[in-house]
Phi, psi and omega in degrees: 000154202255188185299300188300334164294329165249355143322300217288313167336286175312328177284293207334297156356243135354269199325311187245022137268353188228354145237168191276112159178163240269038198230278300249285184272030154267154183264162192273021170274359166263337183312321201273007134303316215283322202280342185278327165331281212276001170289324173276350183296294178311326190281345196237021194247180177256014180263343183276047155287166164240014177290315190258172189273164230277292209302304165300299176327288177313326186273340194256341158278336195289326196261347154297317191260330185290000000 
């Protein structure tokens, strides 16, 4: 698994467990398409700069799009 991939898992994570939102009491064999879904979601957004760091990005997408 590369660094980026289990960042973004690991933010995903964190994210719908510290907020309300329709992923949070899904189990988890349902979770991981959806975490792979918005990884690419992400990658192909415009929150996926190189202004900001790999770690902001991904936070800054989760809490907009998530």
């Amino acid at each position: 698994m590369s660094y980026e991939n289990f960042l973004f898992s690991q933010l995903f994570m964190n994210h719908i467990e510290s907020n309300d939102t329709q992923y949070q009491n899904l189990a988890y064999d349902l979770i991981h398409p959806e975490v792979l879904n918005h990884r690419e979601l992400f990658l192909k957004s415009n929150y996926n700069t190189e202004i900001n760091s790999e770690y902001d990005c991904i936070v800054n997408y989760l809490l907009n799009e998530v």
